[in-house]
C-alpha positions in Angstrom: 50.2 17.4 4.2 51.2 16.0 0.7 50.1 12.3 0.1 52.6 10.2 1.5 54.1 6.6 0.0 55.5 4.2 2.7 58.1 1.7 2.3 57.9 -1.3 3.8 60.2 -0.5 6.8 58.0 2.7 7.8 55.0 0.2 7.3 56.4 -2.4 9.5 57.7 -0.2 12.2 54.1 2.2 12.1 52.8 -1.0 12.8 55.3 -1.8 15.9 55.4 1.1 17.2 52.3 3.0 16.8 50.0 0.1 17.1 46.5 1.5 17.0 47.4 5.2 15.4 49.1 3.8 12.8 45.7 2.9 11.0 44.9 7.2 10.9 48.7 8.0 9.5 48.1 5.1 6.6 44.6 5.6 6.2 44.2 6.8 2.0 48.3 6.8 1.6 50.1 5.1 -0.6 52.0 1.1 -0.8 53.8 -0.1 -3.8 52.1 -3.6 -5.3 55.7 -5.1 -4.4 55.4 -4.1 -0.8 53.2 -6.9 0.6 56.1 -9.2 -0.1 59.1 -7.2 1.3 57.0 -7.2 4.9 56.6 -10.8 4.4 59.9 -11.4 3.8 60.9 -9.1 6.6 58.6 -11.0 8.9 60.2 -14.0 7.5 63.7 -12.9 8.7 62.1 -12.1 12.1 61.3 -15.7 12.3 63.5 -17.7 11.0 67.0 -16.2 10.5 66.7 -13.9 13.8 64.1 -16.0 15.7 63.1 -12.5 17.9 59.3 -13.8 16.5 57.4 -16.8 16.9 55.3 -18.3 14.0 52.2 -17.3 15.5 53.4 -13.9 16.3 54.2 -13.6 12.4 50.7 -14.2 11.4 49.9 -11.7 14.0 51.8 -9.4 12.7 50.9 -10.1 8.8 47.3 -10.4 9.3 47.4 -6.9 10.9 49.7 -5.5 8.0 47.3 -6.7 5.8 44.1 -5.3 7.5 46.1 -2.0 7.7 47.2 -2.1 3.7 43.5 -2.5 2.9 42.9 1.1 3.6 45.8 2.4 1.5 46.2 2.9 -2.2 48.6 0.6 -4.2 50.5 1.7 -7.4 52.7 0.0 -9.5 55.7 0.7 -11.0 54.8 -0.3 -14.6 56.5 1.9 -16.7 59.4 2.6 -14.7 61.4 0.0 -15.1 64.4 1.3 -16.8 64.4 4.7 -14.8 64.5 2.6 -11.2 67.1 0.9 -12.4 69.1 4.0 -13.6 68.4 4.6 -10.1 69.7 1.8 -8.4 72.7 2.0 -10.2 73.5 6.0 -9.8 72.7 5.8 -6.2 73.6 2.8 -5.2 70.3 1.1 -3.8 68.7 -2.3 -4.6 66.1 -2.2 -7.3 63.6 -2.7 -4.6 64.5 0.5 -2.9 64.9 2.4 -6.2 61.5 1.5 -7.2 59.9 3.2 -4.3 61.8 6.3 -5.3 60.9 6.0 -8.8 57.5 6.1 -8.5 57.5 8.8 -5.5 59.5 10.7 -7.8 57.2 10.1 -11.1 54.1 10.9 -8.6 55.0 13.6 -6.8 54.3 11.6 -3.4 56.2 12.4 0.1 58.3 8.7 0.7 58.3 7.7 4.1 60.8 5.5 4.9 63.0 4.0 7.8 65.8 2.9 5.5 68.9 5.1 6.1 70.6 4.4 2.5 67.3 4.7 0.5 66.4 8.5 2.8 69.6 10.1 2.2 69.5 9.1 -1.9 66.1 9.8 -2.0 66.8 13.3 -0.3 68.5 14.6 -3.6 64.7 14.0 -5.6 62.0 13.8 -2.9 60.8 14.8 0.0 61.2 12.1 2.9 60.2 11.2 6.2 61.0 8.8 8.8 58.4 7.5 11.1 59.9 9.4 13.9 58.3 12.4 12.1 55.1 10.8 12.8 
């Protein structure tokens, strides 16, 4: 299987659902540098807009992301700043989601992600998969 660069809605919901096994599926992948802080501000949203999470359940949660992430490979998207915007602009995604298909794209990486507007863009330039697939 190809190297693989998860999102942080694949992350988040390996994590959830997978608990344990998700530590061999992200073991050596791929995270973007940004993708710390879109789980925390996921987490965030868990807690205080949709209150489904207690404060001590997000640090739960985040201490294990982070334990996970320390086994994975981060890249950056230096370099590609004007092509994720072209991105985000032809396809209609936020510069946050463009950015992970930039650099899949430039890299040659699988993206998984959960996100149905960033798969079916992504679909016309990478390969993609849910963590369903999983």
């Amino acid at each position: 299987m190809n190297d693989r660069l998860y999102d942080a809605s694949s992350i988040l919901n390996l994590v959830r659902n997978k608990d344990s096994g998700s530590i061999a599926i992200l073991r050596k992948q791929y995270l973007l540098d940004l993708t710390i802080y879109e789980i925390s501000n996921a987490i965030w949203r868990l807690v205080y807009h949709e209150k489904k999470i207690t404060q001590e359940q997000s640090d739960v949660l985040l201490e294990s992301i982070l334990f996970l992430t320390q086994n994975m490979k981060t890249v950056a998207m230096t370099g590609l700043e004007k092509h994720t915007l072209e991105l985000a602009i032809k396809e209609g995604l936020t510069a946050y989601d463009a950015s992970y298909l930039a650099v899949a794209e430039k890299s040659g990486l699988v993206l998984v992600t959960d996100d149905r507007s960033l798969e079916r863009a992504a679909r016309r330039y990478v390969k993609v998969m849910k963590t369903s697939d999983f």
